[in-house]
N, C-alpha and C positions, 0 to 999 in steps of 0.2 A: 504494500500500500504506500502510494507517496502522498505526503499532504502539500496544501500551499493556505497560508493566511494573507488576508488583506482586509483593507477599511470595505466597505461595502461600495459608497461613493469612490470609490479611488482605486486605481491599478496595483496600489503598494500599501505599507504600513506607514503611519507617518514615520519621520525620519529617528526620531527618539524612541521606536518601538521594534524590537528583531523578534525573528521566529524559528529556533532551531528546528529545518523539519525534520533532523535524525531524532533528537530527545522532545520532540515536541514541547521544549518549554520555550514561552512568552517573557522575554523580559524590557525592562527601557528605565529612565530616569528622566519622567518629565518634568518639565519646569514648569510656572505658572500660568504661563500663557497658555500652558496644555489645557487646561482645565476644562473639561465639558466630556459629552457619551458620544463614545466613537460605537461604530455597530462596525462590526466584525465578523468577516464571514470565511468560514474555515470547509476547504474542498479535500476532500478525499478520493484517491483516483486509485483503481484497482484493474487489472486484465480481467478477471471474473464478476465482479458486479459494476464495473465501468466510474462514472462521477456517481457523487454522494454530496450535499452542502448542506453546510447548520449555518445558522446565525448567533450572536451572543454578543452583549453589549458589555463594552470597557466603560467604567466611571471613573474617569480620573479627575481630584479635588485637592484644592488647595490644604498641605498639612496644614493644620493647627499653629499660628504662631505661639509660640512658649516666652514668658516673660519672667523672669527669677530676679525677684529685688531683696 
């Protein structure tokens, strides 16, 4: 089975977000400007059952500023 992820809208991940497809992990380090729901649609391609696609939404949010006085 090979996989491929991308944004739904867009041919790619944004640029702050990679997709290992051998260990299928998700990782990125957005900044603030990322902030908002990406829809994410993840295809799975096989010789015996052919394409396969789910959808799943990323919510990415501003951390919490922290203040220690």
């Amino acid at each position: 089975m090979a996989y491929s992820l991308r944004e739904e809208s867009e041919v790619a991940l944004p640029n702050w977000l990679t997709f290992d497809e051998t260990t299928l992990v998700l990782s990125g380090m957005p900044s603030i400007e990322n902030s908002k729901t990406y829809t994410l649609e993840l295809t799975g391609i096989s010789s015996k059952d052919g394409e396969i696609k789910t959808h799943f939404k990323l919510i990415v949010e501003p951390f919490p500023k922290v203040v220690i006085n």
